[in-house]
C-alpha positions as CSV (number, residue, x, y, z in Angstrom):
1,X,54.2,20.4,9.1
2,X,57.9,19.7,8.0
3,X,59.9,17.5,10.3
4,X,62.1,20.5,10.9
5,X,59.1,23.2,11.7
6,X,57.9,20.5,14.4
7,X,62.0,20.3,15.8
8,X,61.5,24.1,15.8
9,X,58.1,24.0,17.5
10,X,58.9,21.7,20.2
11,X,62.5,23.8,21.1
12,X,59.8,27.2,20.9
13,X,57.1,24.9,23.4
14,X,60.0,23.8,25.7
15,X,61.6,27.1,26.2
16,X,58.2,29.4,26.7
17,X,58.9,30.4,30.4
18,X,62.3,31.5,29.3
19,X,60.7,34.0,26.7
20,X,58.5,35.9,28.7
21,X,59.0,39.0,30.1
22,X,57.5,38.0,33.2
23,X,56.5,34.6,34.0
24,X,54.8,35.4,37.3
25,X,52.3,37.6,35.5
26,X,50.7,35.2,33.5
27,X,46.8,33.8,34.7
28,X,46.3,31.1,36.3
29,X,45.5,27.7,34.8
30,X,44.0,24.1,35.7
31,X,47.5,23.2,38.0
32,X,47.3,24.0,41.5
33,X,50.3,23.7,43.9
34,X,50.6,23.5,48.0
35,X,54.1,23.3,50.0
36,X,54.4,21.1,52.8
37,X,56.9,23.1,54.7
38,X,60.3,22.2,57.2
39,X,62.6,24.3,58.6
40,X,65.4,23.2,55.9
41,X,62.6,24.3,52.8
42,X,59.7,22.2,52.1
43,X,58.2,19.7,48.9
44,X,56.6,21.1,46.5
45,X,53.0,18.9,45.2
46,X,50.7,19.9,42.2
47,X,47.6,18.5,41.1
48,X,45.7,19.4,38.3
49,X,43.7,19.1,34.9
50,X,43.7,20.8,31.6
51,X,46.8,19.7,30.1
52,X,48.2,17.8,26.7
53,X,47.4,14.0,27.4
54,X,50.7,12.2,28.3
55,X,52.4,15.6,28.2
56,X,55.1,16.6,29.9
57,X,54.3,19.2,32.7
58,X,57.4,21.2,34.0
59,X,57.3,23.7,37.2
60,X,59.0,26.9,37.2
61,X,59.9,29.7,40.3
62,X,59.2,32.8,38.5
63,X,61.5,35.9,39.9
64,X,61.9,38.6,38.0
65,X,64.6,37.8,36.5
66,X,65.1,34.4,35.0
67,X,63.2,31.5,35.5
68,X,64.5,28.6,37.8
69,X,63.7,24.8,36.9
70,X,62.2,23.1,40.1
71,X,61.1,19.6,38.4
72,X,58.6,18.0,36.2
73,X,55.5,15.5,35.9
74,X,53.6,13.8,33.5
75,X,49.8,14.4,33.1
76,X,48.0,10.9,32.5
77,X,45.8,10.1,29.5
78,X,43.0,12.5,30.3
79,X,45.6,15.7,30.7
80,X,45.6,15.6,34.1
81,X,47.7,15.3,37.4
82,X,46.0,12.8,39.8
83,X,45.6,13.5,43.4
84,X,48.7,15.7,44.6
85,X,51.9,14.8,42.9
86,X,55.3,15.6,44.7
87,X,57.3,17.6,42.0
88,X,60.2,18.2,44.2
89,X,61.9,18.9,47.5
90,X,63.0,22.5,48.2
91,X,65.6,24.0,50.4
92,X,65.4,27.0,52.5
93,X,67.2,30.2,51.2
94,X,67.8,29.1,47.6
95,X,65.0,31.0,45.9
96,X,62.2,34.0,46.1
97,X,60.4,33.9,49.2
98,X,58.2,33.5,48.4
99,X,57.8,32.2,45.1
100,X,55.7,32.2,42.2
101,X,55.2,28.7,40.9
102,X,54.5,28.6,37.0
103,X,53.2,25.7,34.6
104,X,54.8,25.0,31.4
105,X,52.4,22.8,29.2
106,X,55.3,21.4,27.0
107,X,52.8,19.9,24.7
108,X,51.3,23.5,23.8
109,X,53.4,25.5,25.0
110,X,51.4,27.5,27.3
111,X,52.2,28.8,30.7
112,X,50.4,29.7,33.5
113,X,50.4,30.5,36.9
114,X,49.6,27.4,39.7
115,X,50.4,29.4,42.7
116,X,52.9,30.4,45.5
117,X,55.2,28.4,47.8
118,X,57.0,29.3,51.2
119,X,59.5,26.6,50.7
120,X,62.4,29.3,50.2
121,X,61.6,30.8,53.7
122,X,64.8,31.9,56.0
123,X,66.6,28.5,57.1
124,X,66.2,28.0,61.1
């Protein structure tokens, strides 16, 4: 592949969640996400296997209308997240409640579907 076709298909791979029609309807994959939850929002952790080796994993809310960056990991050797990884803290009132998390595989890609969080619940 020209170095100019792999330019293009890393800008295609990095901006995947932003072409779909709707990024909460796409299956699930090997990333899996829980919320540890405050009153002011919550964090956000993933875990999870299936992924380019030393790729860069980015996490999405998926409204339905556009996407909304929340953070980003890096899956080890093997293409996996160990244990659960914190990808970030959340605040209360500041997204979809409650949200669709999606997966972007930069390294292919592909994006999937790791789950739900509460973290944009009414502040209290």
């Amino acid at each position: 592949m020209p170095p100019d076709s792999r330019d293009q298909a890393g800008s295609d791979n990095a901006n995947a969640v932003a072409r779909l029609a709707d990024p909460g309807a796409t299956p699930r994959g090997g990333v899996s996400v829980t919320t540890t939850l405050y009153p002011t929002g919550g964090t956000l952790f993933a875990t999870g296997s299936g992924l380019t080796p030393y790729g860069t994993v980015r996490f999405y809310s998926a409204p339905t209308t556009w996407p909304v960056s929340l953070g980003r990991l890096t899956a080890d050797a093997a293409g996996t997240l160990q244990g659960w990884q914190q990808v970030q803290a959340l605040h209360c009132d500041s997204g979809p409640y409650p949200a669709t998390i999606v997966v972007l595989d930069q390294g292919t890609g592909l994006v999937t579907t790791a789950g739900t969080t509460d973290a944009f619940h009414p502040c209290f």
